[in-house]
C-alpha positions in Angstrom: -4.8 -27.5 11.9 -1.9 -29.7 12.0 0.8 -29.3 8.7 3.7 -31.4 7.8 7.3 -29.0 6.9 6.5 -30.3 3.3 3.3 -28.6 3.1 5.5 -25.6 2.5 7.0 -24.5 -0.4 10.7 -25.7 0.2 13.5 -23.1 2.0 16.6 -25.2 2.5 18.3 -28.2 1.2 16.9 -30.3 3.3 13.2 -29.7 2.6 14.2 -29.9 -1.1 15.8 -33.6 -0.5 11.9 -34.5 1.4 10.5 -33.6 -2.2 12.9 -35.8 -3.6 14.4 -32.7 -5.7 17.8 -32.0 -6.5 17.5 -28.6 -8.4 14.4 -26.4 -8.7 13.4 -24.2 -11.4 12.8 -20.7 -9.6 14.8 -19.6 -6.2 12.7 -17.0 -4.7 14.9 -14.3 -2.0 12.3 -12.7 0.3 13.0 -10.1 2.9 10.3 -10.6 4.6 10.0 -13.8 6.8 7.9 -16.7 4.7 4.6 -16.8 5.8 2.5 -19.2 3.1 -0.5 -17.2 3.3 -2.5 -15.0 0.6 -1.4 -11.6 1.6 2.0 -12.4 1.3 3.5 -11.5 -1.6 6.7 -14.0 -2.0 3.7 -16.5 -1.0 1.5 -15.6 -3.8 4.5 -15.6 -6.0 6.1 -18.9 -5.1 2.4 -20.7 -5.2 1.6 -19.3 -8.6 5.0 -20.6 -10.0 4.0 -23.9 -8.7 0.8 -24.0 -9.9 1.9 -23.6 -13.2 4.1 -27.2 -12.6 7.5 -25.8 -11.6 9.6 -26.7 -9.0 9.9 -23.5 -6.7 11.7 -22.6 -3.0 11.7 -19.6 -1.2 14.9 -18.2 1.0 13.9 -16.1 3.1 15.7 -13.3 5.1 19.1 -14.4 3.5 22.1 -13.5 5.6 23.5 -11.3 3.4 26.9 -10.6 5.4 30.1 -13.0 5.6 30.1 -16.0 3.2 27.0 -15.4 1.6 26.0 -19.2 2.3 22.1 -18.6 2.3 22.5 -17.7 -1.4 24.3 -20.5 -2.7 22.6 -23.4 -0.1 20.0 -24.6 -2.6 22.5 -23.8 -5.8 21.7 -21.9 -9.4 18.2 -22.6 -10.4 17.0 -23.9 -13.2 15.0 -21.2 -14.8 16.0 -17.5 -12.8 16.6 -16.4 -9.4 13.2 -14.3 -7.9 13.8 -11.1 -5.8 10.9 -10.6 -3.3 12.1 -7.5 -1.6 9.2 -7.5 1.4 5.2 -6.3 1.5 6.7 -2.6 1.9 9.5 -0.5 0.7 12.0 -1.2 2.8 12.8 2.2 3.5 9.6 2.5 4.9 9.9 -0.1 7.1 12.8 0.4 8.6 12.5 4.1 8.9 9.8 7.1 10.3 9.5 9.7 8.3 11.9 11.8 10.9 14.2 9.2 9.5 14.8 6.9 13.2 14.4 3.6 13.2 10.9 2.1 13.7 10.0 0.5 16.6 10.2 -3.1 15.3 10.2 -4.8 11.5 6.5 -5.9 11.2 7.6 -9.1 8.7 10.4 -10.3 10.8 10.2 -12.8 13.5 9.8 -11.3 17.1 10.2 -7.7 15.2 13.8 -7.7 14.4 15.6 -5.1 12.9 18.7 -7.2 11.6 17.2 -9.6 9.1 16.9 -7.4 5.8 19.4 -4.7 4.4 18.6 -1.8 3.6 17.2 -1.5 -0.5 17.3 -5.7 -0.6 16.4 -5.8 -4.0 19.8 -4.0 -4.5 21.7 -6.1 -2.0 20.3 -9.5 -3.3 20.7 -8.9 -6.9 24.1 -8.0 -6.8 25.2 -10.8 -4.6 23.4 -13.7 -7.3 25.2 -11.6 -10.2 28.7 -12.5 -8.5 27.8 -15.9 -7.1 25.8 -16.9 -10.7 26.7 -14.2 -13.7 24.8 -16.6 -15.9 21.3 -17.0 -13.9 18.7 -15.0 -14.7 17.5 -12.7 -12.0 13.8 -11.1 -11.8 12.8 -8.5 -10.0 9.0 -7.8 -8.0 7.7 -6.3 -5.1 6.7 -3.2 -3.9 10.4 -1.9 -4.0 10.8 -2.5 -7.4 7.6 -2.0 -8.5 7.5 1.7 -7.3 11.2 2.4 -8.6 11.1 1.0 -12.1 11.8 4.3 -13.4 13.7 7.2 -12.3 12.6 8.4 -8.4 12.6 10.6 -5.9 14.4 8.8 -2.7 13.6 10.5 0.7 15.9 8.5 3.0 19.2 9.6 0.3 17.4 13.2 -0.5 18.9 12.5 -4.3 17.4 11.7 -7.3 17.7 7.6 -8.3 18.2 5.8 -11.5 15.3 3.0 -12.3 16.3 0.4 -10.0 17.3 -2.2 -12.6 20.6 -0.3 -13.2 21.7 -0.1 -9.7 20.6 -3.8 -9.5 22.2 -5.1 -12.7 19.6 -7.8 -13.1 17.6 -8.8 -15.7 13.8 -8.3 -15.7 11.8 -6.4 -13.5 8.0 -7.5 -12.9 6.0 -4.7 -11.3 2.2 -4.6 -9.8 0.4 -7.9 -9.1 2.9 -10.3 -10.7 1.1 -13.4 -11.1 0.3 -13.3 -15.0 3.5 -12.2 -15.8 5.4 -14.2 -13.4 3.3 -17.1 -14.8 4.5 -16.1 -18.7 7.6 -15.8 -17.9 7.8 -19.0 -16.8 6.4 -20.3 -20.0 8.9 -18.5 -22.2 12.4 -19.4 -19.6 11.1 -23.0 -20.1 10.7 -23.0 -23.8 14.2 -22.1 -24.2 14.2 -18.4 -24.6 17.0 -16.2 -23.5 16.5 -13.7 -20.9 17.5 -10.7 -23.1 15.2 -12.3 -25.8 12.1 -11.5 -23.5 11.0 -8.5 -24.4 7.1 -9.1 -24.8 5.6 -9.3 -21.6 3.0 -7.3 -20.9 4.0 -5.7 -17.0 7.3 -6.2 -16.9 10.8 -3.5 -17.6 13.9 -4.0 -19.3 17.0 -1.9 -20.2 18.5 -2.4 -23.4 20.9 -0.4 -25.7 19.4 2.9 -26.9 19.2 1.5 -30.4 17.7 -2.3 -29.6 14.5 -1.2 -28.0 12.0 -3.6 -29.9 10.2 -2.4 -32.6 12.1 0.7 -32.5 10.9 3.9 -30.6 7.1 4.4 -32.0 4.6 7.1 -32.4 2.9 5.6 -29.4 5.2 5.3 -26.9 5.4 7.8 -24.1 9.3 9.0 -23.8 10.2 10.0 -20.9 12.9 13.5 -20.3 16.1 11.2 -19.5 17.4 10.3 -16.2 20.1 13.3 -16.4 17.6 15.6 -17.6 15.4 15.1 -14.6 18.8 15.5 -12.5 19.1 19.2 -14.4 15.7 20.4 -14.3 13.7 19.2 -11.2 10.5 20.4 -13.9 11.2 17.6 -15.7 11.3 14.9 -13.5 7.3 16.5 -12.6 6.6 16.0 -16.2 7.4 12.7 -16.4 5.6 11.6 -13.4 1.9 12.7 -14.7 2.7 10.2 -17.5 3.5 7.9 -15.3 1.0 8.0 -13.3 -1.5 8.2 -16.1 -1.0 4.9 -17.5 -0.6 3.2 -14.6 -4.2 4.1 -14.2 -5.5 3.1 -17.7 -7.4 -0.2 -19.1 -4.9 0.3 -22.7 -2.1 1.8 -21.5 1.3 2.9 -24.1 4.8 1.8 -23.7 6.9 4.1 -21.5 10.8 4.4 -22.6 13.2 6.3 -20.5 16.6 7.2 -21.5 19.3 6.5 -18.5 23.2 6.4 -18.8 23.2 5.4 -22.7 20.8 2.8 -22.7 16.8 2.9 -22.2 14.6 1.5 -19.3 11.1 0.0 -21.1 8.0 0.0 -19.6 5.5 -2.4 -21.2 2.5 -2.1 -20.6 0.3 -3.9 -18.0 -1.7 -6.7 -18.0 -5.5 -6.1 -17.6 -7.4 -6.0 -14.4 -8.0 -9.5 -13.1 -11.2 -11.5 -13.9 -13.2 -12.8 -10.5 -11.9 -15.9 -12.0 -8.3 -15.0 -12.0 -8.1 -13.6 -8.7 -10.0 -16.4 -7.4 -7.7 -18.6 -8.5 -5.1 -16.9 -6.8 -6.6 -17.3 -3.4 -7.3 -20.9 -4.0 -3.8 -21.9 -4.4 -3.2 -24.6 -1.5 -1.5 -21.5 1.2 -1.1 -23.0 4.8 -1.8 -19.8 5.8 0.4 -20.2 8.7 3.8 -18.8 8.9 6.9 -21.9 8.1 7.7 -23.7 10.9 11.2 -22.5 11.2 9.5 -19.7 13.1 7.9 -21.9 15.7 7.7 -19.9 19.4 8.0 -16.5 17.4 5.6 -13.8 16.5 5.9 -11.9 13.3 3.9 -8.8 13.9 2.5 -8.4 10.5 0.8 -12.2 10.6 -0.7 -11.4 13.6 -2.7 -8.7 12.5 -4.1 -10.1 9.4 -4.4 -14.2 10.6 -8.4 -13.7 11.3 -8.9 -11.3 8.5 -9.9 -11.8 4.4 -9.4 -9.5 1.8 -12.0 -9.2 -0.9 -10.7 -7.0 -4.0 -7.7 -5.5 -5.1 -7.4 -2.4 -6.5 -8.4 1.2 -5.7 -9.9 4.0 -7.3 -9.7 6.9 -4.6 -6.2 7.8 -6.1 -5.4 9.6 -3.3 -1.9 11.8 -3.8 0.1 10.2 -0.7 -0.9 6.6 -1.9 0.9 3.9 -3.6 -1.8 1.6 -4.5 -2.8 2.8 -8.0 1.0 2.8 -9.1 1.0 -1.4 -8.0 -2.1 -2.4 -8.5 -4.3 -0.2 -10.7 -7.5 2.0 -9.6 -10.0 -0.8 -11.3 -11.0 -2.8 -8.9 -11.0 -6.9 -9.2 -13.3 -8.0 -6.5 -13.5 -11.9 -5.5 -16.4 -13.9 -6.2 -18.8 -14.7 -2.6 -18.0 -18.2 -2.8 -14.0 -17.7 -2.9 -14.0 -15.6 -0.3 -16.3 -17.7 1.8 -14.5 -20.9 1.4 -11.4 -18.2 2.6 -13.8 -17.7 5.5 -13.8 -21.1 6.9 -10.2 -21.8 6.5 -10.0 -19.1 9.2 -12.7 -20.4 11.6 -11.0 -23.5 11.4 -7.4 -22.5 12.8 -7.1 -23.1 16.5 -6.9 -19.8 17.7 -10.2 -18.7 16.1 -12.7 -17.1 18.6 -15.3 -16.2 16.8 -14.5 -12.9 15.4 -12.8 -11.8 11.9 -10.5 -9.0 12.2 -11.3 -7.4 8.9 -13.0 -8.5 6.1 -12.0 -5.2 3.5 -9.5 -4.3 0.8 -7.1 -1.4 0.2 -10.0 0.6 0.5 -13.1 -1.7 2.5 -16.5 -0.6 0.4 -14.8 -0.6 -3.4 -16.1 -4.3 -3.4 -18.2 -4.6 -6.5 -18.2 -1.5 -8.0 -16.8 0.2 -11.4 -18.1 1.8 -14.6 -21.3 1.2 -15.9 -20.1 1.8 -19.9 -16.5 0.1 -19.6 -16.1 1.6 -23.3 -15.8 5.1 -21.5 -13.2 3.5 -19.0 -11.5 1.8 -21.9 -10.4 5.7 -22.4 -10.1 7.3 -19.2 -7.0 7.9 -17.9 -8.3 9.9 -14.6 -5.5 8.8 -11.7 -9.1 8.6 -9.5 -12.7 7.5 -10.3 -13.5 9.6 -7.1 -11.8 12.8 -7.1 -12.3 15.7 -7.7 -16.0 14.5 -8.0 -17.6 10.9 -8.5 -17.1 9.8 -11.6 -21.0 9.8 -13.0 -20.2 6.5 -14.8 -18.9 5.0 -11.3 -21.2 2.5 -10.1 -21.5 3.2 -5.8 -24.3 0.2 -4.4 -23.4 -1.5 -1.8 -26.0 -3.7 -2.1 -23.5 -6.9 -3.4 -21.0 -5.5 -0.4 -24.1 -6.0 1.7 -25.2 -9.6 0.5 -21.7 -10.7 1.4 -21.4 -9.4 4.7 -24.6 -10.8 5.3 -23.0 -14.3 3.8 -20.4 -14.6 6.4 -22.7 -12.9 9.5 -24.7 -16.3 8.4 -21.8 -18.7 8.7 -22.5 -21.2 11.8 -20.0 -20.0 14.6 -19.5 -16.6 13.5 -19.8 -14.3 16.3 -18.6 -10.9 14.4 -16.8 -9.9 11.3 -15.3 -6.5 12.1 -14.4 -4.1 9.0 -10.6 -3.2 10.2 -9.6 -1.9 6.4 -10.7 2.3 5.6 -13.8 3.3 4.4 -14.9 5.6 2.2 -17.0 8.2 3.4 -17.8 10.3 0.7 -19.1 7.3 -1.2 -21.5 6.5 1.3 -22.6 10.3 1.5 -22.8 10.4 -2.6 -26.1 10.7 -3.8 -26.4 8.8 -6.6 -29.4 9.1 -9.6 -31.3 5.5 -9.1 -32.8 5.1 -5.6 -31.7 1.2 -5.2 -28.3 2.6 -4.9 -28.9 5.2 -2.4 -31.0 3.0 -0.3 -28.1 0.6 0.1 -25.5 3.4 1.1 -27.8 4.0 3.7 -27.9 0.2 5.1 -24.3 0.1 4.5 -23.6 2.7 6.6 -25.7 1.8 9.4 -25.0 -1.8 9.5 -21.3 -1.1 9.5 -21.8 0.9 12.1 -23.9 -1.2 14.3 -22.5 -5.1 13.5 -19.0 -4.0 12.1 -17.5 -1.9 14.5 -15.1 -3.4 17.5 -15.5 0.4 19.3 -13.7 2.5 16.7 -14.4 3.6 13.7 -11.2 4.4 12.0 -11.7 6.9 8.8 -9.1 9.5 7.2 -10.2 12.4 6.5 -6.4 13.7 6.5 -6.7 17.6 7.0 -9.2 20.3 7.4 -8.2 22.6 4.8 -9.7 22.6 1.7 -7.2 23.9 -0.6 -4.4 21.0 1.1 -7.3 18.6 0.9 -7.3 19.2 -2.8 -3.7 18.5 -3.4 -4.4 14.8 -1.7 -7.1 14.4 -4.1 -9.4 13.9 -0.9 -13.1 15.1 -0.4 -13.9 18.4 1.4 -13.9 18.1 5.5 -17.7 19.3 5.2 -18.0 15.5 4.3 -16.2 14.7 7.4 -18.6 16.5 9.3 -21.2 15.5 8.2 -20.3 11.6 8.2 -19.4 12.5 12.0 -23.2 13.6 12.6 -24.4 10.0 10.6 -21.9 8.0 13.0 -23.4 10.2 16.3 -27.0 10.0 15.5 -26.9 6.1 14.6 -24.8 5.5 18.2 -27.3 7.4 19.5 -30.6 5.5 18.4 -29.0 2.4 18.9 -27.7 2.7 22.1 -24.0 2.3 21.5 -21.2 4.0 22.9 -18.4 4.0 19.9 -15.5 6.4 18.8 -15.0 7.3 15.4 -11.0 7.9 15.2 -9.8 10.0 12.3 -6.9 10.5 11.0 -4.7 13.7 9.6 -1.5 14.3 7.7 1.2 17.3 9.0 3.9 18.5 6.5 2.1 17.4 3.0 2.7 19.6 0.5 0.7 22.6 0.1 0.1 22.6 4.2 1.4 25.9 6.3 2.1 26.3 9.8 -1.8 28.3 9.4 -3.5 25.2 8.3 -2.2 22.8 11.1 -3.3 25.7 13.5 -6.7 25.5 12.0 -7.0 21.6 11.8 -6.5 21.6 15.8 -9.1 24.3 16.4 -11.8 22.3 13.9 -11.0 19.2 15.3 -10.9 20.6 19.0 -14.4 22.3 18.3 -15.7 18.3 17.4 -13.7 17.0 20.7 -11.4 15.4 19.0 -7.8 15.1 21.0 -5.2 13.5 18.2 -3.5 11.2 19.6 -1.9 10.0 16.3 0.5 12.1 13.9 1.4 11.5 10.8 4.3 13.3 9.4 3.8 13.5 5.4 6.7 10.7 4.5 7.8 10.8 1.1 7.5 7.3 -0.8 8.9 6.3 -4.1 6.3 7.3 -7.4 3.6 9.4 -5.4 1.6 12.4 -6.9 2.5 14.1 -3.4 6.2 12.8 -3.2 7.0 14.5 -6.6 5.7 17.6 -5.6 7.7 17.6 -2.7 11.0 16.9 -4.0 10.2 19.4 -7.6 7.5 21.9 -5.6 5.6 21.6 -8.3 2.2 20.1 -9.0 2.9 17.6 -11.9 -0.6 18.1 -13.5 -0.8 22.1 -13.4 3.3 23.2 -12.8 2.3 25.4 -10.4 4.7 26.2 -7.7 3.8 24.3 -3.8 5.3 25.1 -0.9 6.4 22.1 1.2 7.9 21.6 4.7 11.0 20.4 4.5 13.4 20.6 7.6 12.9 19.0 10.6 11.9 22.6 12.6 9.1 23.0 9.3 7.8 20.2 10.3 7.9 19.8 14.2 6.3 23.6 13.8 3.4 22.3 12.5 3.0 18.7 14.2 2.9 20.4 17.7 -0.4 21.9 17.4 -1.6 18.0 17.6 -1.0 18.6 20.6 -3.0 21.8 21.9 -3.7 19.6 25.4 -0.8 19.3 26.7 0.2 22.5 28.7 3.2 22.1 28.6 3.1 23.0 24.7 1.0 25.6 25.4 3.6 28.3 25.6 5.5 27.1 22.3 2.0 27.2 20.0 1.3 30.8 21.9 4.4 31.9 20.4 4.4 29.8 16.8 0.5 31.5 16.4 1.4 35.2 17.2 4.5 34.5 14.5 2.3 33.2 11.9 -0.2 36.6 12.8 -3.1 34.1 14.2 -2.7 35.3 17.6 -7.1 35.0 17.4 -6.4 31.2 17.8 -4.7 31.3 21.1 -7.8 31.3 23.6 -8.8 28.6 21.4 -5.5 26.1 21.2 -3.9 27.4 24.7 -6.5 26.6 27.4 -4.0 27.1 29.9 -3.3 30.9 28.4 -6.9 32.0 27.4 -9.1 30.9 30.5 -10.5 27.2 30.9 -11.7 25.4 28.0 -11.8 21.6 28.2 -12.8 19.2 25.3 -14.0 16.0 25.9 -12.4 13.4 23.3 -13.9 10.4 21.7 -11.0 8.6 22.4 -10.2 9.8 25.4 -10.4 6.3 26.9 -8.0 4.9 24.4 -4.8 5.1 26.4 -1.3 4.9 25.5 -1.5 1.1 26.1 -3.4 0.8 22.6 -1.3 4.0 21.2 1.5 1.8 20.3 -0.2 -1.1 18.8 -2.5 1.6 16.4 0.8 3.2 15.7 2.2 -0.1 14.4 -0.9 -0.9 12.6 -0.4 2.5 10.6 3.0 2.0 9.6 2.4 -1.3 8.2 -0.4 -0.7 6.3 -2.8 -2.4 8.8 -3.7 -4.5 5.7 -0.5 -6.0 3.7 -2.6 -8.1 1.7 -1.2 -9.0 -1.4 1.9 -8.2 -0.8 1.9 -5.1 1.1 0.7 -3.2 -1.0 -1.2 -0.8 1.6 -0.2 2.5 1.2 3.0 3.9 2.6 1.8 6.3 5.7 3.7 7.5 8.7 3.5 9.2 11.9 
């Protein structure tokens, strides 16, 4: 598919001057590289904005050393300035959670670590205020979106004001920001003031302690005060249950926060989308190809989503660790078959197209479809997960429209495959549910994923092994585990194939000891597992599991939870990954007789306790693939929408 530069939403002066424009209304500073495609947040953004008739241009990866020239090149806009600080926290993507630098920057071109600061939302903003004090400037993005209000941040170990006062700009838009991008727009262009816009639904402001609008009601949720938190780590736990609560609801309640004299407001958010409104948002006239200013240069992240679609947003697992619920919501807006068909071919038709789709999922891949049966009992639910600690009785689970569409795009002349790269949810194919129709189709889901969906691994997380820690993630039992893992055997087995299923487990979350790593390597050893891939617990801005780390307390009961925190916590209980190796044997002999479960050694220490081999099922997948699956889990293997996978780290 061949496309002209002025296909592309404009990035310099020059591509302006092809449009025949000499100012624009919205300048848009991304730190990731501008690729015009759908999962792509600045992309999204930027096409919304024009689809509503103004003039819009992205900048992206600024040079925000020396003269600042990149942020005064296409002048003051005529509307605001846009920060678009990347598809992750930046944090994140610069940094493992044993805080070194990642092995490359997944949304910059050839994987370079030099074209974003660090905290750009920060960085940006406060170079636009001293450039243009008088321009408006708007916040979005994951970065912002998960530090509107006061947070926990890992890589400073310190507790942060909301990110608009370290900023100093003027709005902050968090979640999916199209409709209130889009009515912000509206209200710029009809001649409001920036401080005059106070009404958006999704968006945060700060203001003077006695000019919050309407004046501090009965049904606003106030928050303990920044400095309070700082006092009493209890309070900060408080506040985040609240929080999190009505990030999670249909009719949620103002939030105000007191901070330094003056008050960050919350509004609240928007409604989930209609299948009409996300369509519409994946119809907007993307490329889908990354600007040709990047010609002969790979940027990691494109690469792994080009062949793939993304079907809903949304997710209602509401697992602790995850980020998804705080940005886009647990109710899930699912895309209508013909959308995501017409996606569908648009991919088949690029050049490099072979045949097979990567993925064709979602922040969680079989959530397609489904919600409550009564919405008027979701109208007042305010459960952070639909699936946790049981299924929700008024959730509908069938598969059966998840099933039609796969069967859609299977039918499409020239598909070869459509692989399922995004996580599934086990325990909602295990669930029994009360109508028969329902189960049935779990049943074909399962097996059909399994037999037409699957390019040799099945990846699933199942996180831990333990119970009690599997609680504090909000995630189901490892009996469900097992018993998925004897599902995926038997249908490999009647059908002839040869596939892996590749699970994946959390060291260091809160709540986990040194005992319960010890026990996760003798479970998973016992089902011939060898765990190639660790994941160190990395605390990310507003997570249920990040605030208990930082307070040790669970925010929804105040009990105490033990976390490990230094560097010899945590390598303590990551090495029993690693049971295979002999030369850790002597090291986990030693760390089990400490801990008094000396009865694990003839288990974990084959070298030590007589032979004992296990055969993995992924014992063929060498380290040539280690580093590419390692990548894939640190970027979220799926940034659609703007990154908005969760944050996970290894």
């Amino acid at each position: 598919m061949e496309h002209r530069q002025s296909d592309f939403l404009p990035t310099t002066k020059k591509e302006l001057e092809l449009r025949g424009w000499e100012q624009v209304d919205v300048i848009i500073f991304s730190a990731d590289a501008y690729v015009d495609h759908p999962a792509f947040g600045a992309a999204v953004i930027g096409r919304t904005i024009e689809r509503e008739g103004y003039r819009v241009a992205i900048v992206p990866q600024p040079d925000w050393h020396g003269d600042w020239r990149d942020f005064k090149k296409l002048g003051a806009p005529r509307l605001f300035f846009g920060i678009a600080p990347g598809c992750m926290d930046s944090m994140v993507n610069k940094y493992t959670a044993n805080k070194r630098l990642r092995s490359e920057d997944a949304y910059s071109p050839d994987g370079r670590h030099d074209m974003r600061p660090e905290y750009p939302t920060i960085v940006y903003s406060q170079i636009l205020r001293q450039l243009f004090p008088d321009v408006p400037i708007v916040l979005g993005g994951i970065e912002a979106s998960m530090r509107r209000l006061t947070h926990y941040d890992y890589w400073q170990d310190c507790l942060r004001r909301p990110i608009l006062c370290d900023s100093g700009a003027d709005l902050l838009i968090y979640g999916m920001g199209e409709k209130p991008v889009a009515e912000l727009c509206r209200q710029l262009a009809a001649g409001k003031g920036i401080g005059e816009i106070r009404n958006v639904p999704q968006t945060a402001f700060l203001t003077q302690a006695g000019d919050v609008p309407g004046g501090i009601g009965p049904n606003d949720i106030v928050l303990h005060s920044h400095e309070e938190c700082l006092a009493d780590k209890r309070k900060q736990a408080e506040n985040f249950r609240h929080i999190e609560e009505e990030s999670n609801r249909i009719h949620a309640q103002r939030i105000v926060q007191a901070v330094g004299g003056k008050c960050v407001v919350v509004n609240p958010p928007y409604p989930p989308m209609t299948t009409a409104e996300i369509d519409a948002t994946y119809d907007l006239p993307y490329t889908r190809l990354p600007h040709p200013k990047y010609k002969g240069k790979r940027i990691p992240a494109y690469e792994m989503i080009k062949h793939s679609v993304n079907i809903h947003r949304g997710c209602f697992g509401g697992c602790a660790f995850c980020t998804i619920s705080a940005h886009q919501g647990k109710f899930i807006s699912s895309r209508s078959k013909e959308s995501i068909l017409k996606e569908v071919r648009q991919v088949m038709q690029m050049d490099d197209f072979k045949g097979y789709l990567s993925d064709l999922g979602g922040p969680s891949a079989n959530m397609y479809g489904m919600g409550g049966r009564d919405l008027s009992l979701c109208e007042r639910c305010k459960r952070p997960s639909c699936i946790n600690p049981q299924i929700c009785p008024n959730l509908n689970t069938d598969h059966s429209q998840l099933l039609d569409l796969y069967h859609a795009v299977d039918a499409l002349p020239g598909m070869k495959k459509s692989f399922i790269g995004s996580g599934v949810r086990y325990d909602l194919l295990l669930h029994k549910a009360k109508d028969d129709k329902t189960n049935l189709a779990a049943r074909q889901y399962t097996e059909e994923l399994i037999c037409k969906h699957v390019s040799g691994r099945l990846k699933v997380a199942p996180e831990h092994t333990s119970d009690r820690v599997l609680k504090l993630m909000r995630k189901p039992p490892f009996s469900q585990f097992e018993e998925f893992k004897k599902t995926f055997d038997r249908i490999n087995r009647e059908h002839g194939l040869n596939q892996q299923l590749i699970p994946y487990f959390i060291s260091s979350h809160p709540g986990c000891h040194e005992a319960d790593m010890a026990e996760l390597a003798v479970k998973t050893k016992r089902l011939n597992f060898h765990l190639e891939q660790v994941q160190d617990f990395t605390p990310t801005p507003m997570t249920v599991s990040t605030e208990t780390w930082y307070t040790g307390l669970n925010p929804y009961t105040m009990e105490t939870v033990y976390s490990a925190r230094s560097q010899a916590e945590k390598l303590a209980q990551r090495q029993f990954f690693f049971w295979y190796k002999p030369e850790e044997s002597r090291n986990i002999e030693r760390s089990l007789r400490s801990i008094g479960r000396a009865d694990l050694i003839r288990e974990l220490c084959p070298g030590l306790g007589g032979p004992h081999r296990a055969y993995s099922a992924n014992a063929d997948y060498g380290k040539k693939h280690k580093d590419e699956d390692n990548r894939t889990k640190h970027s979220g293997k799926k940034p659609h929408d703007g990154g908005r996978g969760r944050h996970r780290d290894h």
